[in-house]
C-alpha positions in Angstrom: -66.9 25.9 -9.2 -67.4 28.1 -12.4 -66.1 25.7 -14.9 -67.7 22.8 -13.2 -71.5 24.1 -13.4 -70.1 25.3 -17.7 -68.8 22.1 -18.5 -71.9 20.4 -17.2 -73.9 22.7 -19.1 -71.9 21.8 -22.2 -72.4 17.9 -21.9 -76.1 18.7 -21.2 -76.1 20.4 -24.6 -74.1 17.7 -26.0 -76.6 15.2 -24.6 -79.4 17.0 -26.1 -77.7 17.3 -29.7 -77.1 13.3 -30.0 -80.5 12.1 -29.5 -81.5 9.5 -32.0 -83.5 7.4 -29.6 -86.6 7.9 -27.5 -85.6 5.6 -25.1 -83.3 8.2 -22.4 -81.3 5.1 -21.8 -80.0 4.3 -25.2 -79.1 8.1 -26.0 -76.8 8.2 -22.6 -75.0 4.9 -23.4 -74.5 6.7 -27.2 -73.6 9.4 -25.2 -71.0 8.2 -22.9 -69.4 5.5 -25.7 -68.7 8.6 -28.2 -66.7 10.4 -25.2 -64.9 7.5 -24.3 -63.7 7.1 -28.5 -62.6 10.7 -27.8 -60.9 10.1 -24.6 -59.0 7.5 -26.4 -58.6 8.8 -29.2 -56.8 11.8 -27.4 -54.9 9.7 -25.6 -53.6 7.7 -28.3 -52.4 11.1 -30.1 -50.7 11.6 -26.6 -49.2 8.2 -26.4 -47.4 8.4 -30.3 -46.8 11.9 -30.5 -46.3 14.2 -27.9 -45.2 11.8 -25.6 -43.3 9.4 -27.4 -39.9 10.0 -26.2 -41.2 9.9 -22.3 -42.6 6.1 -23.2 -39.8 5.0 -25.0 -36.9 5.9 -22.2 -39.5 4.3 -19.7 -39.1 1.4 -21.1 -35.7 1.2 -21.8 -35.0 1.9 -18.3 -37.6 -0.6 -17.4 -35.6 -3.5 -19.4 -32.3 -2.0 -20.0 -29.5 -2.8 -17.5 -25.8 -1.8 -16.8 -23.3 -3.2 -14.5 -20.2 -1.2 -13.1 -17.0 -3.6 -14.1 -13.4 -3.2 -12.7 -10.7 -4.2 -15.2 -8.4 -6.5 -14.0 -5.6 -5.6 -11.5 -2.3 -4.8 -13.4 0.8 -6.8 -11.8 3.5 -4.6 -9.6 7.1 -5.6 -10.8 10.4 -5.0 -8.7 13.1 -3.0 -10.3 14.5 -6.4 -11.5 11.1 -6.9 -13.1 10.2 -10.2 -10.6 7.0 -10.3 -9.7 5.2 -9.1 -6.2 2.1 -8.7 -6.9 0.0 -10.3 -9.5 -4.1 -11.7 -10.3 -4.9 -15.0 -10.2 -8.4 -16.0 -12.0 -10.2 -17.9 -9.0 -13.6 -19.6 -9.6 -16.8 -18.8 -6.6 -19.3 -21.4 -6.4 -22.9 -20.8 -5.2 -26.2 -23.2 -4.5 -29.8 -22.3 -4.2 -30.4 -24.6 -0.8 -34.3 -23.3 -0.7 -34.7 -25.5 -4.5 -32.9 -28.7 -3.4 -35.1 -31.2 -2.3 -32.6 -34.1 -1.6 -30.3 -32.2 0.1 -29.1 -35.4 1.4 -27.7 -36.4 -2.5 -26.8 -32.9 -3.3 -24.0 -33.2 -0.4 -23.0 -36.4 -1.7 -22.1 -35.4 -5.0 -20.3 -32.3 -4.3 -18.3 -35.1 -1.4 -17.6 -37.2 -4.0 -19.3 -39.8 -2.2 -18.3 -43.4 -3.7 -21.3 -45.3 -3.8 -23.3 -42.3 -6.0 -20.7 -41.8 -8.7 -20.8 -45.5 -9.0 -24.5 -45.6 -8.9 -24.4 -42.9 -11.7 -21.7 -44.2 -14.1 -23.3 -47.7 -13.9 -26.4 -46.8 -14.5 -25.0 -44.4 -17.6 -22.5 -46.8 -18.8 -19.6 -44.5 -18.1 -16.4 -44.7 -16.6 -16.5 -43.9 -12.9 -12.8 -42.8 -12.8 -13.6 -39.9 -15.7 -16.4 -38.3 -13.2 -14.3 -38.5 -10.5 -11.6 -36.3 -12.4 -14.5 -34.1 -13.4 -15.8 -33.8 -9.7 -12.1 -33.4 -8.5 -12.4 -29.1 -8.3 -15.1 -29.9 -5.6 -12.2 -31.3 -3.4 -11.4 -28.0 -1.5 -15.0 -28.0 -0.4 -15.7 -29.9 3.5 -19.3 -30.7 5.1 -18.8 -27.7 7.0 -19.2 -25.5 3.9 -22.2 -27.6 3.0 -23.9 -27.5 6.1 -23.3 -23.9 6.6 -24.6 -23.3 2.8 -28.1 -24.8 3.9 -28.6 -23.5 6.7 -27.7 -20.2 6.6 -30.6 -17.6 5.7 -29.1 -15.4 3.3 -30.8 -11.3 3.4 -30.2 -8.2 2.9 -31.4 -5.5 5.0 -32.7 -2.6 3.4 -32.3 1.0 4.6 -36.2 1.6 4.8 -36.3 -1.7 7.3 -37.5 -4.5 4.2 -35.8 -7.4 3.8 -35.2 -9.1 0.5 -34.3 -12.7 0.5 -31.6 -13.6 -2.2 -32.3 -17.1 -3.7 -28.1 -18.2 -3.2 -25.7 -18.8 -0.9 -21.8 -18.5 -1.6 -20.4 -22.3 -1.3 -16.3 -22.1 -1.6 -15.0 -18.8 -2.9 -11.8 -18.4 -4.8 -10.8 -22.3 -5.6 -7.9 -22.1 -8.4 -9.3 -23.5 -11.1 -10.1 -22.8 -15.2 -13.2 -21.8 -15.7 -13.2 -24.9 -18.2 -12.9 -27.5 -15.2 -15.1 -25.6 -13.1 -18.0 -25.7 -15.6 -17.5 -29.0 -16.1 -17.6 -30.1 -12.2 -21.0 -28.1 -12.1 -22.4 -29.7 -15.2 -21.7 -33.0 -14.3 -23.1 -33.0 -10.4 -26.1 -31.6 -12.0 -26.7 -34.1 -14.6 -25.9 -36.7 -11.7 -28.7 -35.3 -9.0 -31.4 -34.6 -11.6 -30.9 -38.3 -12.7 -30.6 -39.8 -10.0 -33.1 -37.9 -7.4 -35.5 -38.0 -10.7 -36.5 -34.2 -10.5 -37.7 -32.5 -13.7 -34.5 -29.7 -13.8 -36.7 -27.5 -16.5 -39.3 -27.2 -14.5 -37.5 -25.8 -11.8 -37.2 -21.8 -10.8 -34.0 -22.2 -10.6 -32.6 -25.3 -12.6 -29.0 -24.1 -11.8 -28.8 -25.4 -8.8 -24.9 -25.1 -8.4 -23.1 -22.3 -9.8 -20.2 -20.4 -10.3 -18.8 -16.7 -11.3 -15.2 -16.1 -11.9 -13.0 -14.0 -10.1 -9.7 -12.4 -9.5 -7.5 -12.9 -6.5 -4.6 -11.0 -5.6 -1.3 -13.2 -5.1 2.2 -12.1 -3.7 4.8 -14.9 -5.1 7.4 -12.9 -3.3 5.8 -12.5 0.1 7.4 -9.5 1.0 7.3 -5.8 0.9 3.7 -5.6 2.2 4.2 -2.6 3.8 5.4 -1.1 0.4 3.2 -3.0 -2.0 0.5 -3.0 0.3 -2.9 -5.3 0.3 -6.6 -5.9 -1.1 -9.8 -7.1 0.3 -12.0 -9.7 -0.3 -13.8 -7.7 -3.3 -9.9 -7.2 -5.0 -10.2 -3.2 -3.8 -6.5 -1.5 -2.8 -6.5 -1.5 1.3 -3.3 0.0 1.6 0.2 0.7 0.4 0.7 1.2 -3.5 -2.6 -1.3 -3.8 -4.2 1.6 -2.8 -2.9 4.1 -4.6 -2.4 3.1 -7.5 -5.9 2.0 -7.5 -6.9 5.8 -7.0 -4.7 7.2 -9.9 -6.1 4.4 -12.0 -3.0 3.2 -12.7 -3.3 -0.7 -11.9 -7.1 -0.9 -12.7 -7.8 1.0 -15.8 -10.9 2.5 -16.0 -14.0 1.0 -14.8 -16.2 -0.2 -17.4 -19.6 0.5 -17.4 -21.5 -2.7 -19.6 -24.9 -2.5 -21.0 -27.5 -5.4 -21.2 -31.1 -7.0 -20.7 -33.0 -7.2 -17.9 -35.2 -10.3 -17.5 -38.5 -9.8 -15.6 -36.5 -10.6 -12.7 -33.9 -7.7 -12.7 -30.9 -9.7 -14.0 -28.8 -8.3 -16.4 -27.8 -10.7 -19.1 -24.4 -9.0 -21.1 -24.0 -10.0 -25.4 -21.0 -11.5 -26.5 -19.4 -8.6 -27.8 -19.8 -7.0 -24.3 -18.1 -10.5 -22.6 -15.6 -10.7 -25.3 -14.7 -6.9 -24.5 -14.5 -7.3 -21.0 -12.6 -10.5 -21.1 -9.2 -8.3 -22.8 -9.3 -5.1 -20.2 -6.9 -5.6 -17.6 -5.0 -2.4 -15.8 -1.5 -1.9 -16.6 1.9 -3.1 -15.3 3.8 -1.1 -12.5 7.9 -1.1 -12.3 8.8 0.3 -8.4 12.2 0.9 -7.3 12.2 -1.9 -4.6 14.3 -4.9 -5.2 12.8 -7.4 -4.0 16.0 -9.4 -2.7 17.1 -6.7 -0.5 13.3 -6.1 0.5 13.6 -9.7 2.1 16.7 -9.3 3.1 15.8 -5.7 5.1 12.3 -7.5 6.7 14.2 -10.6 8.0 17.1 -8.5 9.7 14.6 -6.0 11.2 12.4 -9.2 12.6 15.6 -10.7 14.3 16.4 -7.4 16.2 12.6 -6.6 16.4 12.5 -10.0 18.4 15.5 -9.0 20.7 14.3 -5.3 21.2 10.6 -5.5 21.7 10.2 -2.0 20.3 7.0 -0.3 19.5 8.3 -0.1 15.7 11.3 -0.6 13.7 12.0 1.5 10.6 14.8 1.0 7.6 14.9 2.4 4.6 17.7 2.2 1.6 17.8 5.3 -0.7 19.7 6.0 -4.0 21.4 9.3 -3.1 21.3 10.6 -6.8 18.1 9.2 -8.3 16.2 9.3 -5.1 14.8 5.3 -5.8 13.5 3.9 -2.4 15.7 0.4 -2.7 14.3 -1.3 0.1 11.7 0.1 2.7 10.7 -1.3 5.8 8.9 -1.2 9.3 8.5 -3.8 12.1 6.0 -5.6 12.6 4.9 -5.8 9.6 2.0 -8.0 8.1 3.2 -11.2 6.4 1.4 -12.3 3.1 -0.4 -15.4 3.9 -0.5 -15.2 7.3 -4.6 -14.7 9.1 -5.5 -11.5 8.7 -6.6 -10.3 12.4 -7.1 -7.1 14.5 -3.8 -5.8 13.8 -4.0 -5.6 10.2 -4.0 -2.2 9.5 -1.2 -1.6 11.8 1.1 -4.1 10.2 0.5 -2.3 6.9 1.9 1.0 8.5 4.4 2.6 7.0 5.4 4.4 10.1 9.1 5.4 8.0 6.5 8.2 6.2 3.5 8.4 9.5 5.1 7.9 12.4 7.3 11.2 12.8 9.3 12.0 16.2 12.1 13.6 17.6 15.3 12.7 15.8 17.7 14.1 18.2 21.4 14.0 16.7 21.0 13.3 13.4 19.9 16.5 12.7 23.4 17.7 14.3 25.2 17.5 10.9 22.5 19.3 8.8 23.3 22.7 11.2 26.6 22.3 10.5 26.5 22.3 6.8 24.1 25.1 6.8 27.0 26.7 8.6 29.7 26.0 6.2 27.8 26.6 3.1 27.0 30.6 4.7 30.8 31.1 5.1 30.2 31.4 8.8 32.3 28.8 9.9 35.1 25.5 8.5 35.3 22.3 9.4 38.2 23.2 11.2 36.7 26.5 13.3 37.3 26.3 17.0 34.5 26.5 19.4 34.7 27.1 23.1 32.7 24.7 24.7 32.4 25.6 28.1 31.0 22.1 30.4 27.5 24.6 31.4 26.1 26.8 28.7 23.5 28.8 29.7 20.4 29.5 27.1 17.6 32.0 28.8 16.4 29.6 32.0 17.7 26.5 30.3 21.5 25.5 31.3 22.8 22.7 28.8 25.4 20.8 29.4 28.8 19.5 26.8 29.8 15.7 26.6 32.6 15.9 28.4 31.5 15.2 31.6 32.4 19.0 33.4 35.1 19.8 31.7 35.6 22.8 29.1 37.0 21.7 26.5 37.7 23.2 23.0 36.8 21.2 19.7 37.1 21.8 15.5 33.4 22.0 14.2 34.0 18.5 12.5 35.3 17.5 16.1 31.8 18.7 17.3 29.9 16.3 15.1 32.3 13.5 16.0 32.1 13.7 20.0 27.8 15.0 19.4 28.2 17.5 21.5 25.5 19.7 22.1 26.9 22.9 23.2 29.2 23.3 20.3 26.2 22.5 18.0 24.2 25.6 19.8 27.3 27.7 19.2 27.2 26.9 15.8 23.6 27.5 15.2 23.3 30.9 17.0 26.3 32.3 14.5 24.0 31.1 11.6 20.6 32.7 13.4 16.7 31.4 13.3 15.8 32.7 9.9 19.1 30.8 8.7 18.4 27.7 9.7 15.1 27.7 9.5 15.3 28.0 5.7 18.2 25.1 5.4 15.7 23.1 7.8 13.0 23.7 4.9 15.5 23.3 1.7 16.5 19.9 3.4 13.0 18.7 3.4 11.7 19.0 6.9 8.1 19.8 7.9 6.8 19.0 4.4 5.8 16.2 2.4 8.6 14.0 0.4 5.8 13.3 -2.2 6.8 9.6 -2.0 4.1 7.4 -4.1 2.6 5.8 -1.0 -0.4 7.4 1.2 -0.8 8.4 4.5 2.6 10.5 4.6 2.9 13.0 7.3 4.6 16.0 7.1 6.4 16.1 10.0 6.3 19.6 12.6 8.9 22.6 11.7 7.7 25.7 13.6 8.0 28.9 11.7 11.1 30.7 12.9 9.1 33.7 14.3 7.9 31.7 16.7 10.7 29.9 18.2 11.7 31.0 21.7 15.8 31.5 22.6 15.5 27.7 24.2 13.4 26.2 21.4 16.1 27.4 18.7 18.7 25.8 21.1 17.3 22.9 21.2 16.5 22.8 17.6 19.9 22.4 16.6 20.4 19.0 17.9 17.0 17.8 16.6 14.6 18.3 19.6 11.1 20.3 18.8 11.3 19.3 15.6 9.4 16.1 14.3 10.7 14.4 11.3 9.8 10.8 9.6 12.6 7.9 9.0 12.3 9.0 4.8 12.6 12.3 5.6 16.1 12.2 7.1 17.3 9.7 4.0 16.4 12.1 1.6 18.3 15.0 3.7 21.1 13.0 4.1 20.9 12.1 0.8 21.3 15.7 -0.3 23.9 16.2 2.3 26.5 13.5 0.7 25.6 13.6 -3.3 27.1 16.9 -4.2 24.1 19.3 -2.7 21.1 18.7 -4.5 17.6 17.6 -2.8 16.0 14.6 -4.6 12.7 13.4 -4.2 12.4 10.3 -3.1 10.3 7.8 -6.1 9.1 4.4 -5.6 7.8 4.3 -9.4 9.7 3.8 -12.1 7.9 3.6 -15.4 4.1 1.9 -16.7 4.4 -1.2 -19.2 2.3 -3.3 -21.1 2.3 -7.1 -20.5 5.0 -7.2 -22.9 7.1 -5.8 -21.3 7.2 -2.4 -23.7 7.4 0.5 -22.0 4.4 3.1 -21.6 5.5 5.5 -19.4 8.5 6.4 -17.3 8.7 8.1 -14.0 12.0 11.0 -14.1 14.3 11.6 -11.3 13.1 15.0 -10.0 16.1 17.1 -8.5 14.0 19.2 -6.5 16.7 22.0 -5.6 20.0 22.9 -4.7 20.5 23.1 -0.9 24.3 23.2 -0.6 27.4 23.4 -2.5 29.5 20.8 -4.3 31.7 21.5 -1.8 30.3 21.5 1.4 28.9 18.6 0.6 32.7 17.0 0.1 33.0 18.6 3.7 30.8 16.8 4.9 31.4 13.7 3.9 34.4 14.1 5.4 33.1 15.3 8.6 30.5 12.0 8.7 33.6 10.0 8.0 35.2 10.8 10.6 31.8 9.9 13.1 32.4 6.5 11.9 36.4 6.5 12.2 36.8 7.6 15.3 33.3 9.4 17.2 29.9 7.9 18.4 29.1 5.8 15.2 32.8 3.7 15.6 30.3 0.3 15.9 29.3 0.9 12.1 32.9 0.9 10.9 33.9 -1.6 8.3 37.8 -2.5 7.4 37.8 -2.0 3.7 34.9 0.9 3.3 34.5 4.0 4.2 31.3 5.0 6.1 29.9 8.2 7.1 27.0 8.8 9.2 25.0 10.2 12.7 23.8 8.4 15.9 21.0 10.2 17.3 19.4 9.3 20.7 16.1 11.2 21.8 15.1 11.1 25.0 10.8 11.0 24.7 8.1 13.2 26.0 5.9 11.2 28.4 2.6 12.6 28.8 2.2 10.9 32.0 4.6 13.1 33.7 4.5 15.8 31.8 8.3 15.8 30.9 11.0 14.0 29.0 11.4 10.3 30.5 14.5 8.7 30.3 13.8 5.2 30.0 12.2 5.6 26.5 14.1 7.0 23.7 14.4 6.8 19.7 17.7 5.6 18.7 18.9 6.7 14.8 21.5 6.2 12.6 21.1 7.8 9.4 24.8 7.3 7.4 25.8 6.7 3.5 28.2 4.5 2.1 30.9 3.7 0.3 32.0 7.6 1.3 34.2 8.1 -1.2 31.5 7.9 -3.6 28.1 7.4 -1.9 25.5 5.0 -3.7 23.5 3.8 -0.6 21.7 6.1 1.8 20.3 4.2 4.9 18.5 5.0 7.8 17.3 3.4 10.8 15.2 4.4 13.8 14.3 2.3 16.4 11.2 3.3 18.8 11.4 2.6 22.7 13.7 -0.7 22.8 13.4 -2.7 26.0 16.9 -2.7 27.1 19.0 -2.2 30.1 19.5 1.5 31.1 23.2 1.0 30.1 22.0 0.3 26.8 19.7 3.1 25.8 22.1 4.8 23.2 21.7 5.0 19.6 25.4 3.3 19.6 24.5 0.5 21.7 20.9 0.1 19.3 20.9 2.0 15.7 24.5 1.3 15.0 24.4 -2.5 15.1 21.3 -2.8 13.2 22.6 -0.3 10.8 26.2 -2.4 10.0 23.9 -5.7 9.6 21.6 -4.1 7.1 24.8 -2.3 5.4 26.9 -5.2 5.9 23.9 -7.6 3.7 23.7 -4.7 1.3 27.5 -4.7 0.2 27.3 -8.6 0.0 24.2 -8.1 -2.2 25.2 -5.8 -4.5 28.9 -6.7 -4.9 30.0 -3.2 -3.8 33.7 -2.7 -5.0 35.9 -1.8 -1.3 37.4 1.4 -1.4 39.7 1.4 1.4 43.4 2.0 -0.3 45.2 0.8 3.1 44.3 -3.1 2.3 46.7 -5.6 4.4 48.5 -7.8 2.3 48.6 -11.6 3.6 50.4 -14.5 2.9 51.8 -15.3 -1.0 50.4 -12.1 -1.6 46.8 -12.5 -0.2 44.3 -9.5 0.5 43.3 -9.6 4.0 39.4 -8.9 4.1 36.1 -9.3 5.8 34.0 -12.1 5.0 31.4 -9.6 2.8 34.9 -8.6 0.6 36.4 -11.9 0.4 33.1 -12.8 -1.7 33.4 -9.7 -4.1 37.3 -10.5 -4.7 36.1 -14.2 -5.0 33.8 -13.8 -7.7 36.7 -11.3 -9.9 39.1 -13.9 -9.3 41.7 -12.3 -6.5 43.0 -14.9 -3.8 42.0 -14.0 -0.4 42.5 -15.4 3.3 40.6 -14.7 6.4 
């Protein structure tokens, strides 16, 4: 209040000073006018020197603009370098339906209607073919698309309740075209609707009428692998699979590129030519995987058949390199097929349930105790064990497979007849802490690391906290949770000498040349057993095959090794294990006598006869077609010694070795 009453009392003196006139009313006009010229004056020296930097970024922001660019997608190669995922430039055509006033014509032209191009090229003196040729991009375009294009109100909902009205509709989006054609397809129905509806186009809002922006769509030439390779959405962005991924890592994209521009007064940004020119070169790199994309197919079509037979809740295969850990071929039924209408199922088609779907694997695991065994000195492949028909484990009495009879078997003999008191025996000489730790050098309840989200670890309980019945049990792969990759790469460390590999899907970064940019190394993770036990047991799964539960996957000039493993599933419904659904497994290598395929199937809750729920009767056919397709493939030398010698000299073969000996020119007969 102070300062009020003072500063009145200083513009009364003021008033007082400047008095030239008599008249009161000419002094207070001279009055307020030389205050104002101050005002200003003060303001100005505001305006162009203490504030100047304020002003200046006001209006930049006011009339500058940026937009937030993707590069374009990067192509994912197979290891042979063919091609499964790539971008396609696609053109998107929009109308402004609220600035046509013959609507009527406008449909016409982009119909290619007859009677108007005619009109038009008569009227012109041009050749009605040549328009026709230049309208011809429009041809993927129906009335439906028209009709819905006017009369569909096109807005955007803010978050503070407004609504703003945009002034276009999208037409047809992603037509394959050049960008060439498509500008001259808009071009030309222009010049024909302004001509012929007589409309003054530059006095219009909006004289471009029709439009279009180009675009990038993702194409699979191979149609296959989706689970693997994965999928994008409408806006080009990684839904799933190595899509995804690489997307996050920046791999496949590049960076995003942030442009700078005009604004016109009615927000647009407008980009220079440099900034168009740079944009038009960025694209994201190249990506070499593992997969091949032959045996890809080849895996997906044989897991469809049986899927179809089975009516399972999911099928899983996967094909490992035991010494470079490469994922060959990697697949889960059902799985989406590219092309096909993208529905409510989707995302469960792009699953990869062989890295989130863990479960119970029940026998499999019988062979990784045993080695664990052998490689502590504890035992041989040719240690006796006692194994008495009831074997009593704190409350829990488990019976052997020998249907009450005691019986005694080698160790090897154990793995070969799956019998489940031997394997406690054998776990109980090794102890919890023991086998525990092999459980975790092997790879169980922890990530592989494999390039692909959504992995799960799996469930390995810390050994403290295992009951006497829990360890029991844990020797023949119940309360323990493990995914389909999980027991490759185990099993993968079992038969290639001892070491555990890390499973890869990437194999190195290149340019569109071709040149290399980057390479992805094998990692050998850690030794889990010897050189030796690791001959052992390659032996020991030999003989499964030869002569045990796994006899189905047996092949007359290779050796196989490998485990059936059939777990009987928790049902929550009545709280306890339920017969009628199990998971049958196979996990086995081949050729044994120098292993350079690792594959493993699981197959979850088939619906077949109770006679038929065992892995032998589910996980060992499936497993002979897939390794029976892979040694056609890849031309796999047999090496069986005890061939039988035919007629003039023939070899005696199956049909998958008459083709290898075929092609190295040796005579065989069936």
């Amino acid at each position: 209040m102070r300062i009020l009453l003072k500063l009145k009392e200083l513009l009364l003196r003021l008033y007082n000073f400047v008095k030239p006139f008599k008249d009161d009313r000419l002094n207070l006009f001279l009055f307020v006018s030389i205050v104002l010229v101050f005002i200003y004056l003060g303001k100005l020296y505001l305006l162009t020197f203490s504030q100047r930097e304020f002003w200046i970024n006001l209006v930049e922001k006011q009339f500058a603009g940026a937009i937030k660019i993707s590069s374009e997608r990067g192509e994912i190669l197979d290891r042979n370098r063919a091609l499964l995922a790539a971008s396609e430039r696609v053109i998107s055509f929009y109308v402004r339906p609220s600035e046509i006033k013959d609507k009527e014509l406008f449909k016409r032209i982009l119909l290619r209607d007859k009677d108007v191009i005619e009109d038009y090229a008569r009227e012109k003196g041009l050749s009605s073919e040549k328009i026709k040729k230049s309208l011809s991009v429009f041809e993927n375009i129906s009335p439906k698309d028209i009709d819905f294009a006017y009369k569909k109100e096109f807005t955007i909902v803010k978050k503070d309740g407004k609504t703003i009205k945009v002034p276009f509709v999208w037409l047809k989006k992603r037509i394959s075209c050049s960008r060439k054609e498509a500008y001259r397809a808009v071009r030309t129905a222009l010049n024909i609707y302004y001509y012929l509806s007589k409309e003054d186009r530059f006095k219009k809002r909006y004289p471009d009428l029709l439009g279009y922006v180009t675009e990038f769509k993702r194409v699979y030439p191979y149609s296959t692998g989706s689970v693997v390779v994965g999928l994008t959405n409408r806006s080009g962005e990684g839904l799933s699979g190595l899509e995804y991924l690489l997307e996050r890592r920046k791999i496949i994209t590049g960076d995003t590129i942030t442009l700078s521009g005009e604004k016109d007064t009615r927000g647009r940004v407008y980009l220079g030519k440099e900034a168009r020119l740079f944009l038009s070169r960025q694209k994201g790199n190249n990506v070499v995987i593992t997969i091949d994309g032959n045996l890809q197919y080849i895996f997906e079509k044989t897991i469809e058949e049986f899927g179809k037979k089975w009516h399972p809740n999911f099928i899983n295969a996967v094909l490992m390199d035991p010494y470079t850990g490469d994922i060959l071929a990697a697949a889960s039924y059902p799985f989406y097929k590219y092309g096909e209408k993208r529905g409510k199922k989707l995302l469960s088609k792009l699953n990869a349930r062989f890295i989130t779907a863990p479960y119970e694997p029940g026998s499999v695991i019988k062979p990784i105790t045993l080695a664990a065994a052998i490689n502590e000195g504890l035992v041989t492949a040719d240690t006796v064990f006692f194994c008495p028909a009831t074997y009593q484990v704190g409350k829990k009495t488990f019976k052997n497979e020998f249907h009450g009879r005691d019986v005694k078997l080698r160790a090897w003999e154990i793995i070969q007849y799956s019998d489940n008191v031997g394997i406690i025996k054998v776990a109980q000489l090794l102890g919890k802490e023991k086998l525990y730790e092999y459980f975790k050098a092997f790879g169980f309840g922890e990530k592989t690391g494999i390039e692909l989200p959504g992995e799960d670890p799996g469930v390995l309980r810390h050994w403290k906290k295992w009951r006497d019945v829990e360890f029991a049990t844990l020797s023949f792969g119940h309360n323990i949770m493990t995914t389909t990759l999980q027991l490759a790469a185990a099993y993968s460390a079992l038969v290639n000498g001892g070491v555990y590999v890390k499973p890869r899907l990437l194999l190195a970064i290149v340019d569109d040349k071709g040149k290399v940019i980057k390479r992805f190394p094998v990692v050998k993770k850690r030794r889990v057993i010897s050189e030796r036990t690791s001959k052992v047991m390659r032996r020991v799964l030999t003989m499964v095959v030869e002569g045990g539960t796994g006899t189905g996957t047996r092949f007359e000039n290779f050796y196989v090794g490998g485990k059936t493993g059939t777990a009987v599933k928790y049902d929550p419904k009545i709280k306890a294990y339920n017969k009628q659904k199990i998971t049958a497994s196979f996990v086995g290598a081949f050729p044994m006598t120098n292993p350079r395929f690792v594959l493993a199937v699981t197959v979850d809750e088939p619906k077949v006869p109770k006679r038929e729920l065992w892995a032998s009767k589910i996980a060992v056919p499936l497993f002979r077609e897939l390794a029976e397709r892979v040694l056609l493939y890849e031309r796999v030398a047999p090496d069986k010694k005890e061939y039988r010698v035919g007629k003039d000299g023939a070899i005696l073969c199956s049909e998958i070795n008459r083709d290898y000996l075929l092609t190295n020119g040796l005579q065989t007969e069936k």
